[in-house]
C-alpha positions as CSV (number, residue, x, y, z in Angstrom):
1,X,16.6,119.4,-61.2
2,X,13.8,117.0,-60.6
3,X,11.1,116.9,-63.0
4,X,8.5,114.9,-62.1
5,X,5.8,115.9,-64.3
6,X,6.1,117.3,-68.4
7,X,3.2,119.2,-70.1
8,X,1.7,117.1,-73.4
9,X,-0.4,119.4,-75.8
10,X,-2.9,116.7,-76.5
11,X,-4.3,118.5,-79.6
12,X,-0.7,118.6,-81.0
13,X,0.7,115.9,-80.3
14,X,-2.8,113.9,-81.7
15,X,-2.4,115.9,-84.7
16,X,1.3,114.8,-84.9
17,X,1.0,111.4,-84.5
18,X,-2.0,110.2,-86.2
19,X,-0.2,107.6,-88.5
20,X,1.2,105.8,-85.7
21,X,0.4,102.5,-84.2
22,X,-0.6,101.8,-80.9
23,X,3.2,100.3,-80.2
24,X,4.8,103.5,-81.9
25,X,2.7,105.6,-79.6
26,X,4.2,103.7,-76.5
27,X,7.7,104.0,-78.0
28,X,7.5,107.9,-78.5
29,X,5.8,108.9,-75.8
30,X,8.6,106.8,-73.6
31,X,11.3,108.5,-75.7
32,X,9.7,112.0,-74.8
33,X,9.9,111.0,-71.3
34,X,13.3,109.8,-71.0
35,X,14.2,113.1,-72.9
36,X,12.1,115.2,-70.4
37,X,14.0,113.4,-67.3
38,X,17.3,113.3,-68.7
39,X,17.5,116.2,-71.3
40,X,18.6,114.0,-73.7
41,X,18.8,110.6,-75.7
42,X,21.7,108.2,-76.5
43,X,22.4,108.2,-80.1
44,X,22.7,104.1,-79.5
45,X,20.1,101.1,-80.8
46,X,21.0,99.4,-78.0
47,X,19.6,101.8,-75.2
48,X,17.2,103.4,-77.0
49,X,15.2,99.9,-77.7
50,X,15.6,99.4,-73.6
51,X,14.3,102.6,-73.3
52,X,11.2,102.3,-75.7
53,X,10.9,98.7,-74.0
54,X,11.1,96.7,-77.7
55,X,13.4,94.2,-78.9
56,X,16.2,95.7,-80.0
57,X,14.6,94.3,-84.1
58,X,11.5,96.1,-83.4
59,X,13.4,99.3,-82.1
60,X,15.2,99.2,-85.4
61,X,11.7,98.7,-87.8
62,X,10.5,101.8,-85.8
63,X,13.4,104.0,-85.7
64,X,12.7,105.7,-89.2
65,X,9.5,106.4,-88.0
66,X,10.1,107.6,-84.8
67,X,13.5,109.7,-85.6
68,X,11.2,112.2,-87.7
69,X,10.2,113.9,-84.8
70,X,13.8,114.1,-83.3
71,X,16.1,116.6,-85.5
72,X,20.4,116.9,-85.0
73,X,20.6,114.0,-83.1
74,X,18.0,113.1,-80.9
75,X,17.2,116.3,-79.8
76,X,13.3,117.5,-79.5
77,X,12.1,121.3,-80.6
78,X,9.3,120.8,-78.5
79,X,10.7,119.9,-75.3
80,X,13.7,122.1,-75.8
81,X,11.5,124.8,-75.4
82,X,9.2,123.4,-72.7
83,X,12.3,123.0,-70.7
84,X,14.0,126.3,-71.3
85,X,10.2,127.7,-70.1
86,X,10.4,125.7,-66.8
87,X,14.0,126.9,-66.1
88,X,12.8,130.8,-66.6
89,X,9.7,129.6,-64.7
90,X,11.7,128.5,-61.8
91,X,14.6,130.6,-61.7
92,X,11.6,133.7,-61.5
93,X,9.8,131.6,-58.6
94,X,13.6,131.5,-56.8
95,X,14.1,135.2,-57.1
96,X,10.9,136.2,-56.1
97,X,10.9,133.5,-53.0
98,X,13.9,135.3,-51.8
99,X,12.5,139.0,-52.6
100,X,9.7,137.8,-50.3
101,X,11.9,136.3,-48.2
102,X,13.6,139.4,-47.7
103,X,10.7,141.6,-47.5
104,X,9.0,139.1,-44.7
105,X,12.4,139.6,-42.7
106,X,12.4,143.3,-43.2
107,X,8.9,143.8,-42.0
108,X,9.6,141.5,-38.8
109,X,12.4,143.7,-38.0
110,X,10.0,147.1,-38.5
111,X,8.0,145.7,-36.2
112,X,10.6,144.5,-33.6
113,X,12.0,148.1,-33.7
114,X,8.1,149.5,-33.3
115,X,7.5,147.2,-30.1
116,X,10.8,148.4,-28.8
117,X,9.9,151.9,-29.5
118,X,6.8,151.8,-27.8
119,X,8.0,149.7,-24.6
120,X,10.8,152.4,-24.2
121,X,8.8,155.2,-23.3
122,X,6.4,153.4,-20.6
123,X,10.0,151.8,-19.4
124,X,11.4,155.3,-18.7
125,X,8.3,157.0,-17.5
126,X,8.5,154.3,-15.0
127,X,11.8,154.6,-14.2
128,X,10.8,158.3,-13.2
129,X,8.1,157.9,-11.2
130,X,9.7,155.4,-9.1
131,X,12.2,158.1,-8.7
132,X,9.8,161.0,-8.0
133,X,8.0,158.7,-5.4
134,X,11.1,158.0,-3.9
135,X,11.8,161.5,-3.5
136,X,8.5,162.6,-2.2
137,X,9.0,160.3,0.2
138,X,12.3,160.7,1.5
139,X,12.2,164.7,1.8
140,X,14.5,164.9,4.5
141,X,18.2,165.9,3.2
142,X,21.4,164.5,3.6
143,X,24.9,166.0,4.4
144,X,27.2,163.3,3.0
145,X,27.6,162.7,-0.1
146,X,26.6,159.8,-2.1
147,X,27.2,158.5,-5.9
148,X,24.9,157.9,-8.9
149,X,23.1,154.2,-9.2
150,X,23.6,155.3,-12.8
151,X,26.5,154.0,-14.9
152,X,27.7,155.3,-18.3
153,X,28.8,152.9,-21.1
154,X,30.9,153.4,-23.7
155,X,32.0,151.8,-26.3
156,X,35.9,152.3,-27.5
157,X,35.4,151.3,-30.9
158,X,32.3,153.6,-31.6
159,X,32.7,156.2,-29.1
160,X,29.2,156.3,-28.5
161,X,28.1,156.6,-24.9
162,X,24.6,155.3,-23.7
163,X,23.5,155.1,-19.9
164,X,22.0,152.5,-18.2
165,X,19.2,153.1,-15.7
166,X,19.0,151.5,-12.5
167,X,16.0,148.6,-12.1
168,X,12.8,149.8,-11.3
169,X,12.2,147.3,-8.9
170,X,14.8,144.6,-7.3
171,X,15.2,141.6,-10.3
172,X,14.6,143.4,-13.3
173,X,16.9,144.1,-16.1
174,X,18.3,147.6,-16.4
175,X,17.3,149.4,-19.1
176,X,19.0,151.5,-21.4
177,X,18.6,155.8,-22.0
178,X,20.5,158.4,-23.8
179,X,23.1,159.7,-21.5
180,X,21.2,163.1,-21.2
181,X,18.1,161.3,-19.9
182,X,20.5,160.3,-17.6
183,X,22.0,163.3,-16.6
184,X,18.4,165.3,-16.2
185,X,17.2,162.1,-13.8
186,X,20.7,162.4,-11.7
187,X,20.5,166.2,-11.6
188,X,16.5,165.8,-10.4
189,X,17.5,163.2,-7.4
């Protein structure tokens, strides 16, 4: 995890540090960073002088001095605890990105299904009058016989049936009603 940015409690750490010198400031504040970035700090002169930026003499003069705030090894109360905070802080912001994530997807979907509800009704009302102008129009009747423009579906796995309703008008998609919608508008033609 990146961390690009650690909270300092100025009033602490002035009242922590006040017997430094300006150099020791530089050299702790540099070890607290490289702690904050890496969660951790070699337990070696060698690196921790590069890291503090001083020979690897004046690292060793300031050690003492600097190691009091370090307990167990190089290891920092403070920013233990700063960084167990940001990971709770975070994991909560994950969970509740993907609750809202969620939720945002859910309401999309409510309001698919309310369009869809909506569009249905005017889609089969129109369906019908076509049909009842059609028959107002052609009143004459006819001795041969002729088949449904409707076709039932059904699905083998589910066993549901739905119907499918002829186009309203030439180049438009047929749409789909219960099969008893179906049955009433073949039975009324």
């Amino acid at each position: 995890m990146k961390r690009p940015w650690m909270p300092l409690y100025v009033g602490d750490y002035l009242g922590d540090t006040g017997h430094l010198t300006t150099a020791q400031h530089g050299a702790y504040l540099l070890l607290m960073m490289h702690y904050w970035r890496k969660g951790e700090l070699p337990d070696d002169d060698v690196q921790l002088s590069k890291i503090t930026k001083l020979p690897l003499r004046t690292w060793c003069d300031y050690r003492p001095v600097l190691q009091n705030f370090f307990h167990d090894g190089w290891k920092h109360k403070r920013i233990d605890m700063e960084l167990e905070r940001m990971m709770r802080v975070s994991e909560k912001r994950a969970i509740a990105g993907k609750k809202g994530g969620l939720g945002s997807a859910l309401s999309r979907m409510k309001l698919e299904n309310v369009r869809e509800e909506r569009s249905l009704p005017r889609a089969i009302a129109s369906v019908c009058s076509s049909r009842a102008s059609a028959n107002v129009d052609h009143s004459h009747s006819h001795s041969h016989s002729h088949s449904h423009s409707h076709k039932i579906l059904s699905s083998e796995a589910t066993g549901e049936r739905s119907a499918v309703a002829p186009p309203a008008k030439p180049g438009k998609a047929a749409i789909p009603i219960s099969a008893e919608l179906a049955a009433l508008m073949a039975h009324k033609s």
